[in-house]
C-alpha positions in Angstrom: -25.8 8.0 -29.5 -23.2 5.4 -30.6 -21.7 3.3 -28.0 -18.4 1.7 -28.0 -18.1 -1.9 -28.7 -15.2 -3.9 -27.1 -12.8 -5.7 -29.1 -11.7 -9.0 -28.0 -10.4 -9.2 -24.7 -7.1 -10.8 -24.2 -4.8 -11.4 -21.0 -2.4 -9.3 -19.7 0.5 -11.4 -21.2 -1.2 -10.9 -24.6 -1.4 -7.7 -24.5 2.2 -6.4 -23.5 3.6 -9.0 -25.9 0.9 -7.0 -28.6 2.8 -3.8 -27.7 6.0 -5.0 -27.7 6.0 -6.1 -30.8 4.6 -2.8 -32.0 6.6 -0.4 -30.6 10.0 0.6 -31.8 12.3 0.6 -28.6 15.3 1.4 -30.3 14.0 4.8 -32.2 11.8 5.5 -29.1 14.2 5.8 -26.6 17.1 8.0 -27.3 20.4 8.1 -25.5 21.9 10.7 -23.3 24.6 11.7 -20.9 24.3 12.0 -17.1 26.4 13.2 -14.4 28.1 10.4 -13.1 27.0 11.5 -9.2 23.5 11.8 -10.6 23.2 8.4 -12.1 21.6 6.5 -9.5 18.1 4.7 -10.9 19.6 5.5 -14.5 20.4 2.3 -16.8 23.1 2.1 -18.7 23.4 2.6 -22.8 26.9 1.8 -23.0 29.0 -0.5 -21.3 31.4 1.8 -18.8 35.3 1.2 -18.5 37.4 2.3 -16.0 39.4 5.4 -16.8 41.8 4.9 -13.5 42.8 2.4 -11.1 41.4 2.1 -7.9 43.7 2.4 -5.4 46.5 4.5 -8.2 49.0 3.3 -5.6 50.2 0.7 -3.1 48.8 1.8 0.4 48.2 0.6 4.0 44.7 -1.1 5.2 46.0 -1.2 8.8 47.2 2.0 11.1 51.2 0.5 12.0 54.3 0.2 10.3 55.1 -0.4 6.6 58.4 -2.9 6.2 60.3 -4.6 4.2 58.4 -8.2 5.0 61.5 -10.3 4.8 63.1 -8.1 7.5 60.7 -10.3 9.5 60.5 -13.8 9.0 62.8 -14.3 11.9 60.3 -12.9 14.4 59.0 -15.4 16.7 57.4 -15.5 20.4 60.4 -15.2 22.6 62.5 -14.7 19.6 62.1 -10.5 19.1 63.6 -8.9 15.7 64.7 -5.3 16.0 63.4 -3.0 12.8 65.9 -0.1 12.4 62.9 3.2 11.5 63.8 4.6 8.3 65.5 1.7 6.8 63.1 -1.4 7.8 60.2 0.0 8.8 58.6 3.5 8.4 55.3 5.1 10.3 51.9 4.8 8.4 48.1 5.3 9.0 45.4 3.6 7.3 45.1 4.9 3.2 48.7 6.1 3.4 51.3 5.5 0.6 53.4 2.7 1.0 56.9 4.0 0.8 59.6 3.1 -1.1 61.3 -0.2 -0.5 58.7 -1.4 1.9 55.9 -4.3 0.7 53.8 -5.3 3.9 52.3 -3.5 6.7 52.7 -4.4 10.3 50.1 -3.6 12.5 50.4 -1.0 15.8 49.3 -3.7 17.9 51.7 -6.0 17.2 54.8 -3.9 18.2 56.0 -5.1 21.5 58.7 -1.8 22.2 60.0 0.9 20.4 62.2 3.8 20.8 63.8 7.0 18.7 65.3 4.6 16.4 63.6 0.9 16.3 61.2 -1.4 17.0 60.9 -4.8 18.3 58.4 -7.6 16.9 57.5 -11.1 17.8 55.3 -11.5 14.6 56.6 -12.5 11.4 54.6 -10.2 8.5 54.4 -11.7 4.9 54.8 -9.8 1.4 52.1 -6.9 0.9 50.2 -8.4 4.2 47.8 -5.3 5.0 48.6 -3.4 2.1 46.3 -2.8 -1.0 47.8 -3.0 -3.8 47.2 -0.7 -7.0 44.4 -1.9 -9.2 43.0 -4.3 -6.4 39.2 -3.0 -6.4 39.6 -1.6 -10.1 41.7 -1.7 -12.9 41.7 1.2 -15.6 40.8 0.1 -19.0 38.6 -3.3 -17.8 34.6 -3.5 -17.8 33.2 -1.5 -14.7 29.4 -1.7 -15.4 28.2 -3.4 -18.9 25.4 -2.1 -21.1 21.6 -2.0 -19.9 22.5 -2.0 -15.8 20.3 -0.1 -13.2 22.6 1.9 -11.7 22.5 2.0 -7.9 23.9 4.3 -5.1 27.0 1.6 -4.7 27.5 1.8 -8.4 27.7 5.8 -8.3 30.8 5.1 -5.8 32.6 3.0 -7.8 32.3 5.1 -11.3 33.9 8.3 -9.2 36.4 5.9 -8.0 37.0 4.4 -11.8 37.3 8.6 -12.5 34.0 8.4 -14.5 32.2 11.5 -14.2 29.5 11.1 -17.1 28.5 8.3 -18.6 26.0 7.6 -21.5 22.6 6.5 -20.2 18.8 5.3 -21.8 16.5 8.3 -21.4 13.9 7.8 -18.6 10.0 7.3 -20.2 8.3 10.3 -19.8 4.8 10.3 -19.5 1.6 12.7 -20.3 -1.5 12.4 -18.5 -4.8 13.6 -19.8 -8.0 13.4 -17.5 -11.1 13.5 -19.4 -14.5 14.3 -18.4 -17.5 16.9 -18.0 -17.9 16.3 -14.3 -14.5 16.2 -13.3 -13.5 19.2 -11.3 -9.6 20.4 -11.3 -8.1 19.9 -8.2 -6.2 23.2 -7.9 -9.0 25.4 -7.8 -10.2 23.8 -4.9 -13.6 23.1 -5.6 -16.9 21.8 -3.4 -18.5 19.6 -5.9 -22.2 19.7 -6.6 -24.4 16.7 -7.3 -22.9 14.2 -10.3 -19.7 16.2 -10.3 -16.0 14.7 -8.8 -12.8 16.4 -8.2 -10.2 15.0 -10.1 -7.4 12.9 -9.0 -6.6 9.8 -11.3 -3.9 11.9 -13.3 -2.1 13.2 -10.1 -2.2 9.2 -8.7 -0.8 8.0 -12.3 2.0 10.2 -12.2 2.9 10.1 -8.3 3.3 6.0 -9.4 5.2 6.7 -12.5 7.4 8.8 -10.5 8.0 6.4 -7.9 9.1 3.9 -10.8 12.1 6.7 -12.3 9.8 8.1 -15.1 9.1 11.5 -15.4 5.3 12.3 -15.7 3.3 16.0 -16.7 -0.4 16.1 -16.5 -2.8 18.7 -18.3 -5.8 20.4 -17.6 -9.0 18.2 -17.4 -10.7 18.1 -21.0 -14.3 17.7 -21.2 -16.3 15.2 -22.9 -15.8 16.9 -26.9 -14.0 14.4 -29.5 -12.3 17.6 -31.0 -11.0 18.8 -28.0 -10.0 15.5 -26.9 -7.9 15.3 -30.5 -6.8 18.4 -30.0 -5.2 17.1 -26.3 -4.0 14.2 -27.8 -2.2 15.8 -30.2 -0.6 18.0 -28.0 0.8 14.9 -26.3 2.2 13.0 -29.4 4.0 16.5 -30.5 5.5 16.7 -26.7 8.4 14.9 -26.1 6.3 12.2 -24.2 7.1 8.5 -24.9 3.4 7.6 -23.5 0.3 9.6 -23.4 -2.4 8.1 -21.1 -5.7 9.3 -21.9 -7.6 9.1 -18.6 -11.4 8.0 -18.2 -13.8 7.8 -21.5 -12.3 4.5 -22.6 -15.7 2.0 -21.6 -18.9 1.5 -23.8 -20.7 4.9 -22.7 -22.0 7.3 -25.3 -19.8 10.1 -24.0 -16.5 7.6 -24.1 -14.6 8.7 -27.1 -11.1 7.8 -26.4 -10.8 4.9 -28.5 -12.4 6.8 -31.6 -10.2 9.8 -31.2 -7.0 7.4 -30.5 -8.1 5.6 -34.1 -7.7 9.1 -36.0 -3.9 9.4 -35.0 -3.0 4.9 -34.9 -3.5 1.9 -34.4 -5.6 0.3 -31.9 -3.6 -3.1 -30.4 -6.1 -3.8 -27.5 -9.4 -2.8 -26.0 -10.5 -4.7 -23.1 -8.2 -7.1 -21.3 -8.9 -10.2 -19.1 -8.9 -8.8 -15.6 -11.5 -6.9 -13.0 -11.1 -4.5 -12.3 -9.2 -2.5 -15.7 -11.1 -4.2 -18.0 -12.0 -1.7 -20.4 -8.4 -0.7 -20.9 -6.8 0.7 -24.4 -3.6 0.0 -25.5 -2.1 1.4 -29.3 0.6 2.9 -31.1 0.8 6.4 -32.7 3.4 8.5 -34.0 5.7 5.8 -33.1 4.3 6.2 -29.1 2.3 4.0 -27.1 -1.4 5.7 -26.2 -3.2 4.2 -23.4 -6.8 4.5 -22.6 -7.1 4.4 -18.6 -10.6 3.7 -17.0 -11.8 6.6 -15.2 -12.2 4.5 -12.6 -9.6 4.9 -9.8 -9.4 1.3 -9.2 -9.6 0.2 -12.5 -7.0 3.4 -13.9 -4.4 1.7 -10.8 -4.8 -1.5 -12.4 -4.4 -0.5 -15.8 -1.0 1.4 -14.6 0.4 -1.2 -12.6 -0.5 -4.2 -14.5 0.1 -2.7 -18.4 2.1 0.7 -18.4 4.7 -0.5 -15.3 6.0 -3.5 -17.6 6.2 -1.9 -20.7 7.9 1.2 -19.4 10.4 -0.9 -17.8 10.9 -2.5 -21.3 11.4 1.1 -22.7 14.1 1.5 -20.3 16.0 -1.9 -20.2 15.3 -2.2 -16.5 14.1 -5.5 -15.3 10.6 -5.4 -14.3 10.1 -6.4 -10.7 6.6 -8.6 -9.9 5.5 -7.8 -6.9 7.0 -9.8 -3.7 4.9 -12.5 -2.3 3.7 -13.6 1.3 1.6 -17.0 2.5 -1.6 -15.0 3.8 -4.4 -17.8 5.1 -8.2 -15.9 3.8 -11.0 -15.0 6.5 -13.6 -14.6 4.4 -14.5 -16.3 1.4 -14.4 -14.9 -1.9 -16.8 -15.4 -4.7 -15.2 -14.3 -8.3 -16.7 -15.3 -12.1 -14.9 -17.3 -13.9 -13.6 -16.4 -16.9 -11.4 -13.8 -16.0 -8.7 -12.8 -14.0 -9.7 -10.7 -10.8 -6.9 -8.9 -8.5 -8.3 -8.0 -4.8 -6.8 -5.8 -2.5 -6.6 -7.6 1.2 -5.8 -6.3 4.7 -2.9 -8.4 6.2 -1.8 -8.8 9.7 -0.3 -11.6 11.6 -2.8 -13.3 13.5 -0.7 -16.5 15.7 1.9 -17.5 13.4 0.5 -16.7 10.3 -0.7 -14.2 8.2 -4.4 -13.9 8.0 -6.1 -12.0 4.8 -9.1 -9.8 4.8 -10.4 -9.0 1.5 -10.8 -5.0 0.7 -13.8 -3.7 -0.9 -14.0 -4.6 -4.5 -16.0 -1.3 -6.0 -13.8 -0.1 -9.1 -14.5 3.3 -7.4 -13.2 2.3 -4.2 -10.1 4.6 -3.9 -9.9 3.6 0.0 -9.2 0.1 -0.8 -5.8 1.8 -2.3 -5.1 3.3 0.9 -5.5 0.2 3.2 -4.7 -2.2 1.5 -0.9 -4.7 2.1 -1.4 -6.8 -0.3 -3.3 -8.0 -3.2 -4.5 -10.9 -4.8 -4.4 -12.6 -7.9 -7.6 -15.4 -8.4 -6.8 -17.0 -11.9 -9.4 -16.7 -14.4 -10.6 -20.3 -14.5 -11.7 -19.7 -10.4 -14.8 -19.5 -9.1 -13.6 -17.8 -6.0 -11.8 -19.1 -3.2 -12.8 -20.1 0.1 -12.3 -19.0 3.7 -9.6 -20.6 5.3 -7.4 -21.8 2.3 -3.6 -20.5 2.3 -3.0 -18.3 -1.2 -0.3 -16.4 -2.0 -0.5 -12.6 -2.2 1.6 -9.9 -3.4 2.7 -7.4 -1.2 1.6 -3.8 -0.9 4.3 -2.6 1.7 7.4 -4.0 3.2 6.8 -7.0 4.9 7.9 -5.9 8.7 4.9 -3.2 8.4 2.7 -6.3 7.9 4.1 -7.4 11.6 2.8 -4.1 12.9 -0.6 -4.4 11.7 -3.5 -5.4 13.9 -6.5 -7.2 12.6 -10.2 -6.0 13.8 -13.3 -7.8 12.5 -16.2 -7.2 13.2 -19.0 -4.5 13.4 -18.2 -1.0 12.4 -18.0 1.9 15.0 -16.8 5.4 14.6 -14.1 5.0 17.6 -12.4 2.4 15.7 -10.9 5.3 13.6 -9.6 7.1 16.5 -8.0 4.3 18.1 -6.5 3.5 14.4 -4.8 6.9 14.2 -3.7 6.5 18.0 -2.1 3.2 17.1 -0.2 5.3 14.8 1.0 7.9 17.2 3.3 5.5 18.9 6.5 5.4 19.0 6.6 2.2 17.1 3.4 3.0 15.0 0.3 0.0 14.7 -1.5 -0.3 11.8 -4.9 -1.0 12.7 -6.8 -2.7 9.6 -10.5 -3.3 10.4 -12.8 -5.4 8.2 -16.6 -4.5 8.6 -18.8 -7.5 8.7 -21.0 -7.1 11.7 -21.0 -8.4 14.9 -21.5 -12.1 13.7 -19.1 -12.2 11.3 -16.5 -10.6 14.3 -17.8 -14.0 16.2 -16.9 -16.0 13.3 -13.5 -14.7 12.1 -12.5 -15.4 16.2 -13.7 -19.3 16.5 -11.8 -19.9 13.0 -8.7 -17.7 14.2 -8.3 -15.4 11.3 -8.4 -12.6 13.9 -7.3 -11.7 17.6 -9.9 -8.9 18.0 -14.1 -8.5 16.9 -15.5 -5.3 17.3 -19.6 -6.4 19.0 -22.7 -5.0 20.3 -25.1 -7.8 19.9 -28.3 -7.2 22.5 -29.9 -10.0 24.1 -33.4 -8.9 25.1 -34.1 -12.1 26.9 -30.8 -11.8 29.5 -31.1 -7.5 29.0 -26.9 -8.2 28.4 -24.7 -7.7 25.6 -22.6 -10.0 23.6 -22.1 -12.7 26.2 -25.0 -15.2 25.9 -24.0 -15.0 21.7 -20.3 -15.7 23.1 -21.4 -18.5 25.0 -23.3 -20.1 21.8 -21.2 -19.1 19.3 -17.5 -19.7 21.1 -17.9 -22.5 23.4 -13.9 -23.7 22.7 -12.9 -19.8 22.0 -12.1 -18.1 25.3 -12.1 -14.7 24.8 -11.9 -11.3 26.8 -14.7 -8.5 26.9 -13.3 -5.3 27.1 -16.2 -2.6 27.0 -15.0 0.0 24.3 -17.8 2.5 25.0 -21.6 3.1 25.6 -23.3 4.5 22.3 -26.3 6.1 21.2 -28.1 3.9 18.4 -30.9 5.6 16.6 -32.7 7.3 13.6 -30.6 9.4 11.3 -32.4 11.5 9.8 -32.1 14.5 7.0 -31.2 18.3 9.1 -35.0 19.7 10.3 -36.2 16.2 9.6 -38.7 17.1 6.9 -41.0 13.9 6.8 -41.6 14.2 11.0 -40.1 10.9 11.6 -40.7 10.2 15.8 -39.7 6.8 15.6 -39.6 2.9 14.7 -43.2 3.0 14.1 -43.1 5.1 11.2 -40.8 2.7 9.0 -43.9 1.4 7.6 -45.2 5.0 6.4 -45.7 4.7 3.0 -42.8 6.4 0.8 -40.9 6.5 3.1 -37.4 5.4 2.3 -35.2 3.4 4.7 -31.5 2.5 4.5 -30.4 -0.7 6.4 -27.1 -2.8 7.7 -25.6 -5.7 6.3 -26.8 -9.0 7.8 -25.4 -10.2 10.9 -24.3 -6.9 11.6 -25.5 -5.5 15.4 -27.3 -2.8 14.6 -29.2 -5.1 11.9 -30.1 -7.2 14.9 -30.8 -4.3 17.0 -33.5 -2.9 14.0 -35.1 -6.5 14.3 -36.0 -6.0 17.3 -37.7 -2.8 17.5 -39.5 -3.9 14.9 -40.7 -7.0 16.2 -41.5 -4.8 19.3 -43.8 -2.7 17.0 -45.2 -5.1 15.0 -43.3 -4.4 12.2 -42.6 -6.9 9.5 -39.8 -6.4 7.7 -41.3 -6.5 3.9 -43.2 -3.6 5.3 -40.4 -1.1 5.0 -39.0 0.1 2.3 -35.2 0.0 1.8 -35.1 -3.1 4.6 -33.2 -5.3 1.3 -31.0 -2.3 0.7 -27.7 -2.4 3.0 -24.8 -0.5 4.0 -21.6 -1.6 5.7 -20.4 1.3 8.1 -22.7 3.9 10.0 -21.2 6.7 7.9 -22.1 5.0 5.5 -25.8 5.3 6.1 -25.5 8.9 7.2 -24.0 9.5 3.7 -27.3 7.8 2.1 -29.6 10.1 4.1 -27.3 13.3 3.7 -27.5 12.8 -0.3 -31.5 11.9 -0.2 -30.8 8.2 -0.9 -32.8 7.4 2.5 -35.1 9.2 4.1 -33.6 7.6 6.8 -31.7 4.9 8.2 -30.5 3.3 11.9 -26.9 4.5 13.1 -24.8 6.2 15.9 -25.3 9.5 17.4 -21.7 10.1 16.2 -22.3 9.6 12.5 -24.9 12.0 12.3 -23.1 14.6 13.6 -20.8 14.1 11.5 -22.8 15.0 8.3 -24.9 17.8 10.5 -27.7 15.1 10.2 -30.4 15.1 13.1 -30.6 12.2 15.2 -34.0 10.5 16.9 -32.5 8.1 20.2 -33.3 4.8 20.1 -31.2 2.9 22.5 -27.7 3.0 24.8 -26.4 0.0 23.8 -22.8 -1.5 24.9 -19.6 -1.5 22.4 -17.2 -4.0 23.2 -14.1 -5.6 22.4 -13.5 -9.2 21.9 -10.2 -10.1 22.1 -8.7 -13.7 22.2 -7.4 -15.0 25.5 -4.5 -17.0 23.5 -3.4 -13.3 22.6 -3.1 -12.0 26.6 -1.6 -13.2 29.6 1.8 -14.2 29.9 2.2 -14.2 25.8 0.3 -11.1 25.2 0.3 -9.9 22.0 2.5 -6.3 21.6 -0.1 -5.3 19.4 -3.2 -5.8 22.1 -1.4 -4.7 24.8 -0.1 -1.2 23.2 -4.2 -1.4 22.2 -5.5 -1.4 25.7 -3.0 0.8 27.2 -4.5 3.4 24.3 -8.3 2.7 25.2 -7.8 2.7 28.7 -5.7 6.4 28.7 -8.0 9.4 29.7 -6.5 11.0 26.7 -8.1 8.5 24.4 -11.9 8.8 26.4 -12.0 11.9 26.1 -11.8 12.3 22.3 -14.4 9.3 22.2 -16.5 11.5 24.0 -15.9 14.6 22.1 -17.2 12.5 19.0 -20.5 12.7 20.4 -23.1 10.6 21.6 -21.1 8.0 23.4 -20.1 7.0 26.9 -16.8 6.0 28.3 -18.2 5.2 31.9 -17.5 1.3 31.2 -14.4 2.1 28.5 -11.0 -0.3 28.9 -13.2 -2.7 31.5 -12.6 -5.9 31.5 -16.8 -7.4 31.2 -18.6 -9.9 32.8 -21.9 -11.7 31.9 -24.9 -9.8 33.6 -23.4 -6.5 33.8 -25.3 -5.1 30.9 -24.8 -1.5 30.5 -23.4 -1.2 34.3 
């Protein structure tokens, strides 16, 4: 079967100037006319003039008495004038008509007496004081809102005022999503995919983000992997009244990627691949006088494709000025290797850690939808970079409003199924806490606190020699850190293994068994450490077992591998295996804990760790830890001590 070949890759700049320059904006994008109360978010085609004043009339700003100004001058303290009602002064509220004869307004406050027929005033009140006059916000006939404007809320106001009640407006882009693919599964049928399939989402993301930018957006029905019926889709779309059809998935080098061949048939191909990772394998062209885009199937790469190609030129199409993305000082925790020779965005978590903001980076998997969903921010490492290291101050561009970044607590450190509650508890406040965790074992929780870049590490690192937890690698590890050990619970580490456990696995010893297949931890993660030592304990090298190179970041994460038959089996919590209705050999209790900062507690405590604490140490919050199964809360919200081991 054929495969695709790229064509040259370009950068991003390249390639919207390449469409620009293509497209025909003016015979695109049509005009029309829009309620003037519906116009918000709408940009302009014409320039708007008033068709009234605004106010039509001389009238009071102040609740007092209209008067004829010169009646006053003579008014001083200890000097009063009397102002004859009806002939020098006349009753008025605020928006009222001035009346005839009278140019200034005297305010109620400043009357000092009155009776049926006058009033008496210390205070002198000059021509049209407190009065505004016709024409003073608007003036009929002049320029209210030129040509090419986003119209916003305040604007709406001020065309009703001006008597405008349509105006002529650009037409917003309207956008057709097509998702591609033999194992894509549609969404509203509400399916339970088998091996190799997926249930479809990209097109439902692309058009929730067109939407959020003022386009309009339709998706079709998923089309499978067939060049005709793909034609026959795309055709569809250019005879719509789209001004974009994004072809989603099927535009990479596979033999079942046809989108660029079928997008050849009906015009012009202006790029295929640009300079970034992920959405390299992005299509941009012209047909019919529309642009097509190819979008990665990918959801990762599709978001990048959207955001960093389709956003800008639909704002184009519609005169609006595109927006880049506002940007924060956010100091890196981890380092970040990236080839050079092309431009890489990462998604980071972002929380304030001290006074600055501290930067985790997100998983980088083009397929890694959840690094959408936590992510603040995201970063941009130029192409010419090798990576950046831990610890330098960069520049990110933010995800979210920046006071949500102020609510968001940073947890590094090892992984543990109760972090997840006490993130969605954090979120049942009042004033909700984002909790963004970053998984990089116990270690690397030891680490990120002795260089600052968090206030909390999640830890459960044994120490065989003192039969304690975490403190004698606190003691090596953070001599100048002081930090509180609050326990978060006791868990049950052990074998996951596949339901009915079909290759008999009892226990440590049987990791060397030939063919049998074993998925492991990251490095420096606890439960790494913990695995070490049983093995030791058994005799066990390492090389002996298979899978010992092949690692895994989160205990569900492992569960997963055995559920699917990647693993025969793998080293986890009770809690992850029942999860996934996996069967479970013990192996050890071992303690969970908290280390939190001491610079973060006391008399400055952190809002954040306190509103954390209060959380772990309700009875509410133990007893869903223990519902999760396989855990112990005997020890939970204590404040540890060296020796006290599991209690």
């Amino acid at each position: 079967m054929e495969r695709n070949v790229f064509l040259s890759m370009v950068d991003i700049a390249t390639a919207l100037a390449a469409v620009k320059d293509a497209l025909d904006r003016d015979g695109l994008m049509r005009r029309e006319t829009t309620p003037a109360h519906l116009a918000a978010g709408r940009v302009t085609a014409a320039p708007v003039f008033a068709r009234c004043s605004s106010p039509t009339f001389h009238s009071a700003a102040m609740d007092g008495y209209a008067v004829q100004s010169a009646a006053t001058f003579a008014a001083r303290e200890g000097n009063p004038v009397q102002l004859r009602k009806g002939q020098e002064c006349t009753v008025v509220n605020t928006g009222n008509s001035l009346p005839e004869g009278m140019d200034a307004v005297l305010m109620i406050e400043r009357v000092l007496a009155e009776d049926e027929t006058s009033i008496t005033i210390e205070t002198p009140v000059f021509p049209w004081q407190h009065v505004r006059r016709i024409g003073e916000d608007i003036v009929a006939t002049e320029l209210l809102i030129p040509q090419n404007q986003t119209l916003t809320a305040y604007d709406v106001g001020a065309l009703l005022s001006a008597g405008i009640w349509e105006l002529v407006v650009w037409e917003q882009v309207r956008l057709r999503v097509i998702p591609t693919g033999d194992e894509v599964l549609d969404f509203r049928k509400r399916p339970e995919p088998a091996p190799g399939q997926v249930i479809e989402s990209n097109s439902q993301v692309l058009a929730a983000l067109a939407r959020s930018w003022g386009c309009t957006a339709a998706t079709v029905e998923v089309v499978p992997d067939d060049p005709e019926l793909l034609a026959a889709a795309l055709e569809q779309g250019l005879e719509s009244d789209a001004h974009v059809v994004i072809i989603g998935a099927g535009s990479s080098a596979g033999t079942k990627d046809f989108t660029r061949g079928v997008i050849e048939r009906f015009g012009k191909i202006l790029v295929h691949g640009v300079a970034v990772m992920p959405g390299k394998p992005s299509i941009l062209a012209v047909a019919r006088g529309k642009l097509v885009v190819g979008a990665p199937g990918y959801p990762v790469s599709a978001v990048v494709c959207f955001e960093e190609l389709v956003a800008p030129i639909a704002s184009w199409l519609e005169r609006k000025i595109f927006s880049p993305r506002q940007t924060v000082p956010v100091v890196l925790a981890r380092k970040i290797p990236s080839k050079p020779g092309m431009k890489e965005l990462v998604r980071l978590a972002v929380g304030r850690v001290g006074g600055c903001y501290v930067a985790t980076p997100l998983e980088r998997g083009a397929g890694m939808i959840t690094s959408l969903t936590r992510a603040q921010a995201i970063l941009e490492i130029p192409a010419q970079t090798e990576g950046l290291e831990q610890g330098i101050e960069v520049r990110a561009g933010l995800l979210v409003p920046e006071p949500a970044i102020d609510r968001t607590l940073i947890v590094i450190g090892s992984h543990d199924n109760t972090l997840d509650l006490l993130a969605n508890a954090l979120m049942g406040l009042d004033e909700p806490i984002r909790l963004a965790s970053s998984h990089v074992g116990s270690m690397g929780g030891l680490s990120a606190l002795k260089s600052g870049a968090t206030l909390v590490a999640g830890a459960h690192i044994f120490d065989p020699d003192s039969d304690d937890y975490n403190f004698p690698f606190i003691a090596r590890h953070l001599p100048e850190t002081p930090v509180e050990v609050v326990n978060l619970a006791i868990r049950h580490q052990g074998l996951i293994v596949q339901k009915g456990n079909p290759r008999a696995i009892t226990g440590v010893q049987d990791l060397a068994r030939p063919g049998l297949r074993f998925i492991n931890r990251q490095r420096a993660a606890g439960t790494r450490i913990l695995l070490d030592y049983h093995l030791k304990q058994a005799g066990i090298a390492p090389e002996q077992v298979a899978g010992y190179d092949k690692e895994e970041f989160t205990h569900m994460a492992v569960a997963v591998n055995v559920l699917t038959g990647a693993a025969d089996c793998g080293l986890g919590i009770f809690a992850a295996a029942k999860a996934l209705d996996l069967d479970f050999i013990p192996l050890a209790r071992e303690r969970y804990d908290l280390l939190i900062a001491k610079s973060a507690l006391g008399k400055n405590v952190d809002p954040k760790i306190e509103a954390l604490l209060t959380i772990v140490r309700s009875e509410e919050f133990q007893e869903n830890i223990r519902a999760l199964g396989g855990y112990e809360t005997t020890l939970t919200g204590r404040v540890m001590a060296p020796g006290m081991g599991l209690g």
